[in-house]
N, C-alpha and C positions, 0 to 999 in steps of 0.2 A: 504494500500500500504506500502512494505517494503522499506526503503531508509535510508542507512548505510550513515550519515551522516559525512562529513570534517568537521573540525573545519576551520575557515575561519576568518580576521581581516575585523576590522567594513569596509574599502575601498572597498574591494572584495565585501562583502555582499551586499553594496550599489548599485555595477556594476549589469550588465547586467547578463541574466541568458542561457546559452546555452545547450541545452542538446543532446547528444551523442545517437543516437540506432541505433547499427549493432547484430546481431545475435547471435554471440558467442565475450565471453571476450579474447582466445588467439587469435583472429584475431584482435578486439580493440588494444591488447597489442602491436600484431607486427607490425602495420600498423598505427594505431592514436594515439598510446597513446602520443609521444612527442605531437601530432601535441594539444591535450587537455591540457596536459599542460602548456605548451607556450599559449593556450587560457588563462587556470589560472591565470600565473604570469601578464596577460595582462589585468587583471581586472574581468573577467568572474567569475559567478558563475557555475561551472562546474556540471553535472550530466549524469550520464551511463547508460543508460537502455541495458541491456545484458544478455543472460544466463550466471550462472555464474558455468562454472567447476571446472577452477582450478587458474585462474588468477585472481581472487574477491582482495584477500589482495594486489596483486603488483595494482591494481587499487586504492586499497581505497589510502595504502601507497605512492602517488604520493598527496593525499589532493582531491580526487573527490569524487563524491558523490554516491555511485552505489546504484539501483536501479535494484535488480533479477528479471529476468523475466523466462518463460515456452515458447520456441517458436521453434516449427520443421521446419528448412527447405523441406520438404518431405510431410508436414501433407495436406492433400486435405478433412477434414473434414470440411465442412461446418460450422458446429455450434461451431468446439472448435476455427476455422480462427474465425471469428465473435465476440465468446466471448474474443481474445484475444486483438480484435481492440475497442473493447470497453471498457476492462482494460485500453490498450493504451490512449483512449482519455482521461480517467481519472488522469492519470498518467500527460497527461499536461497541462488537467486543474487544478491540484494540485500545481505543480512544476510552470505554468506559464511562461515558457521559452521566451524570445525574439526571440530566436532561434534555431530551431531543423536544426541537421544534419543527414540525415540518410545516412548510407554507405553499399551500393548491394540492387540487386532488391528488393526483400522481405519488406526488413527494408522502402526501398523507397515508396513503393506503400501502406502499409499496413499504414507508417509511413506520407504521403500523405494524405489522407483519417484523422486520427488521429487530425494532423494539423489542414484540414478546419475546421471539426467539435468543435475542441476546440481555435480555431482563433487564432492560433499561428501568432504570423505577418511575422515571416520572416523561410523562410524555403529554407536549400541547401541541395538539392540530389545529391549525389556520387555514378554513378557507378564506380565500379572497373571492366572495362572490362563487355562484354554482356552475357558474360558467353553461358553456354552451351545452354537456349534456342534460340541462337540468332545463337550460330555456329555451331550446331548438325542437319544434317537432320533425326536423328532418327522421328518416327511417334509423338511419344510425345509433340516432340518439334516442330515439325511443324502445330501442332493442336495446342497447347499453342501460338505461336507466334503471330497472328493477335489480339486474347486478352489480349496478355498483349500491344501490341503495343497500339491497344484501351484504356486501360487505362492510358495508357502514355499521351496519348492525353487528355484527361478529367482532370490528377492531373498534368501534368507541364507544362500547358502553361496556367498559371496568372501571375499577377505582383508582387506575393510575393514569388514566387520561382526559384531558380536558381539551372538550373543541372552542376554538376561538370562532366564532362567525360576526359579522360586520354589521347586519344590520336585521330587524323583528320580524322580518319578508322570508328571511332564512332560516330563522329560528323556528317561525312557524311553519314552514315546508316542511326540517327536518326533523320535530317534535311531535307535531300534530298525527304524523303517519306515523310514528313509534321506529323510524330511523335512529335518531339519536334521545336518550333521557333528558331531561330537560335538564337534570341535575348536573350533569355534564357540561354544560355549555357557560360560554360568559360571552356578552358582548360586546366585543371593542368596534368603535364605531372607525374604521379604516385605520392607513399606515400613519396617518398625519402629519403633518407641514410645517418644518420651519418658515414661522412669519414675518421673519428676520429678513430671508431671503426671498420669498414671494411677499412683497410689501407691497403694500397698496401706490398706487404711480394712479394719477389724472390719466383722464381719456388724452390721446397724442392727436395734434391735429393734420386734416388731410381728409381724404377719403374711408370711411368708415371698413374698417374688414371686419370679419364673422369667419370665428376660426373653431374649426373642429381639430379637436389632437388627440390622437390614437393609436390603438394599433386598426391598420386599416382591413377591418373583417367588414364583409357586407352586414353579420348581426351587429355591430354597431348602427345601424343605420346611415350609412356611409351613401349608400343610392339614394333614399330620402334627402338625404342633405344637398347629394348634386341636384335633384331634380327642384328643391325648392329653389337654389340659387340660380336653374336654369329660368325659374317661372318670374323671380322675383327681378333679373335682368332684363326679362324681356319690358319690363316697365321701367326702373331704371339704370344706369348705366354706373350711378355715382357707389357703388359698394363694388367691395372686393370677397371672396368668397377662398377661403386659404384650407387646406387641407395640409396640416399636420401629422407625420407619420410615417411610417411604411408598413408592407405586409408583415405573414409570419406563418413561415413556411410548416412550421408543426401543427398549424390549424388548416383544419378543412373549406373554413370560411374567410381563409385570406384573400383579398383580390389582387387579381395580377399584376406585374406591372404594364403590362398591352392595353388592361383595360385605363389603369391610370395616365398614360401614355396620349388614351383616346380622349379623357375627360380633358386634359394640359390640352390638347388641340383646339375642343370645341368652344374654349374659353370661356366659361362660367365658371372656373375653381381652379385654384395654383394648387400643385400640389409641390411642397415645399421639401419632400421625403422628411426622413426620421430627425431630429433638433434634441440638443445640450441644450443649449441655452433657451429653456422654458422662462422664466422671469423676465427676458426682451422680449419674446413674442408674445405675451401676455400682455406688456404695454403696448404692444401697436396694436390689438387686438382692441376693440369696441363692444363687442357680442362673443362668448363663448358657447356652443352646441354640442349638445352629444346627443342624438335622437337615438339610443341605443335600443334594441332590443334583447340582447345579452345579459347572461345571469352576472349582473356588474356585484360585489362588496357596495364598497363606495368608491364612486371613482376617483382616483386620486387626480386626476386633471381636475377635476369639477372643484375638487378641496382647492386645488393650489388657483384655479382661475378666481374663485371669491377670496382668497388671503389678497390677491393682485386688485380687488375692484371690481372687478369684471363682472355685470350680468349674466343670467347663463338663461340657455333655452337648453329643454333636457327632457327626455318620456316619463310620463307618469310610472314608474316602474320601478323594482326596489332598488336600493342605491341609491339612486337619483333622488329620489324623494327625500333621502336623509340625509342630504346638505343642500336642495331645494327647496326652500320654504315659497310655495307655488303666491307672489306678487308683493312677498317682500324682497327676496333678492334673485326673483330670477320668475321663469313662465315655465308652467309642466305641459305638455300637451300629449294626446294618446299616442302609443307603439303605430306607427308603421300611420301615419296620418298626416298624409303631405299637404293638405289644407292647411290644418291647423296648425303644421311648423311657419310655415309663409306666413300666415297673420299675425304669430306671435314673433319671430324676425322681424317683420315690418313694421311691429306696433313698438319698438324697443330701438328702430332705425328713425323713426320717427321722432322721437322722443328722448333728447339727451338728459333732460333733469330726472328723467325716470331711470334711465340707464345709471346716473350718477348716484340717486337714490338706491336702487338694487345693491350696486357695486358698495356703497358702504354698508350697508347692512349686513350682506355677506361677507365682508372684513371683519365685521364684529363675531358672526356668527362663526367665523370660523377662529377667532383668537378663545372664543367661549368653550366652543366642540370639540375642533375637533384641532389643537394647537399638534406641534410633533411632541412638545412635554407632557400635553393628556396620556394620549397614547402609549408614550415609554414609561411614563408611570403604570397608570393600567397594568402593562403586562409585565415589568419587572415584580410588582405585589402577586399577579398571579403565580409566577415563576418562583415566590417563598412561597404561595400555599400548597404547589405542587409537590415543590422540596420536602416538603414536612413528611 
């Protein structure tokens, strides 16, 4: 086993050991990495099991301990799933963690499994959101659905594990069917925002844009969004329509780049691919959207676009709902309802004092909710009741 060892002071080393496995390291980075650190500085011996692309050094360079792994989200082969969860158990019974956290399904169930067999004592599961097989009726997903529910049932409900879920949309999906115990659960309401660096900036003047930023799945609502900007141009000319993102080839409902390709031609939307620097494109931004249909947590865009000011337009749908308070700092309109996004764009283009009004509300609301020190609070106290 490979493990790119921190250097660490005799205190740390002595503390507890927790270990980190999510799928990819730019999702660790944008979503856990404070929350791992702040484990560190809290005594934890830290460790990352992660594919590692391109994020490996800003991991190590925080003092953790990363640990490469090989893992598809997409792979349905038998023997290499199998050989990968038995690397896995190796991996904690080497390391011998007090505590595994695994964050999204994959890491959860694969990372479950792992756990009993190598008697991790305490283990928290994080979904982020149920994702697409929980909100797609594609055929896929509706064959997959009962089995993964079943296993759900089999790895989190003992007394050594606790699922994280993001918001009451989840809770009651996974409770109400006798999926997961209720007792089991706790809700942290997303990863959460430093509001230091997503700070609130005035609207920039110019041409108004309306930005969606994602990963570019058609369940986002991603067509909905070109087709409103196609509707809403043919009236006027004065808005820009920006697409933030790129695909993600382990999803079934990535869209292509041909088709992206096609949208940059017909000019109704930039597509501006995948962006670092979220906190400038949030200032030139005017309106933020996500007409998702996807089993979102909460979206962490949506967090960070209200820390920034930003109104949001966004589906009545979970997640969304719980850091869209529907006309105080943003507009909900129904899944997959291209009307009613165009009205609620329009009514928010039209209207800068109201825009200005949203956007600070949702600054407040989000230093109240959902700050990134809610958050790391939260789940460092859960991580001593687990310990116990």
């Amino acid at each position: 086993m490979q493990i790119r060892k921190a250097k660490h002071n005799a205190s740390i080393e002595s503390g507890s050991i927790i270990a980190y496995f999510v799928t990819e390291d730019w999702y660790f980075c944008s979503h856990r990495l404070p929350l791992a650190v702040a484990a560190k500085e809290a005594g934890y011996t830290v460790y990352v099991v992660t594919r590692v692309s391109s994020h490996g050094a800003e991991i190590e360079a925080a003092g953790l301990n990363l640990i490469p792994i090989t893992l598809s989200r997409r792979s349905k082969n038998p023997i290499i799933e199998a050989m990968f969860i038995w690397r896995l158990i190796r991996i904690y019974k080497e390391i011998r963690p007090d505590i595994v956290h695994h964050i999204a399904m994959k890491p959860v169930i694969y990372g479950s499994i792992a756990a009993w067999a190598a008697r991790v004592p305490a283990v928290v599961n994080a979904m982020a959101g149920l994702g697409f097989l929980f909100s797609s009726e594609r055929l896929i997903a509706r064959l997959l659905r009962p089995v993964i529910r079943g296993l759900f049932r089999q790895l989190l409900n003992n007394d050594r594990t606790t699922v994280i879920l993001q918001n009451p949309d989840d809770v009651k999906v996974l409770c109400d069917s006798g999926t997961v115990i209720r007792d089991h659960v706790r809700l942290i309401r997303g990863s959460g925002v430093d509001t230091d660096v997503y700070r609130y900036q005035p609207e920039s003047d110019g041409v108004p844009i309306v930005l969606l930023a994602s990963r570019l799945l058609w369940d986002k609502g991603i067509a909905e969004f070109v087709e409103a900007a196609s509707r809403i141009r043919r009236e006027r000319a004065d808005v820009r329509f920006v697409l933030a993102g790129d695909g993600d080839d382990e999803n079934p409902a990535s869209i292509s780049a041909d088709q992206l390709e096609e949208w940059n031609k017909q000019g109704n939307v930039e597509c501006w691919g995948r962006r670092s620097d979220m906190p400038e494109i949030f200032a030139e931004a005017h309106i933020v959207c996500l007409p998702t249909a996807y089993g979102e947590g909460v979206p962490k865009v949506l967090i960070e676009a209200a820390s920034c000011g930003r109104p949001i337009v966004a589906t009545d749908a979970p997640g969304c709902r719980e850091i869209v308070i529907d006309g105080r700092n943003g507009i909900l309109v129904p899944i997959r309802d291209v009307d009613a996004l165009v009205l609620a764009i329009c009514r928010l283009l039209n209207s800068p004092d109201l825009r200005r009004q949203m956007g600070q509300s949702g600054r407040q609301l989000v230093k109240e909710e959902f700050s990134l020190e809610k958050v790391i609070g939260e789940t460092l106290a859960l991580y001593g009741l687990a310990g116990q």
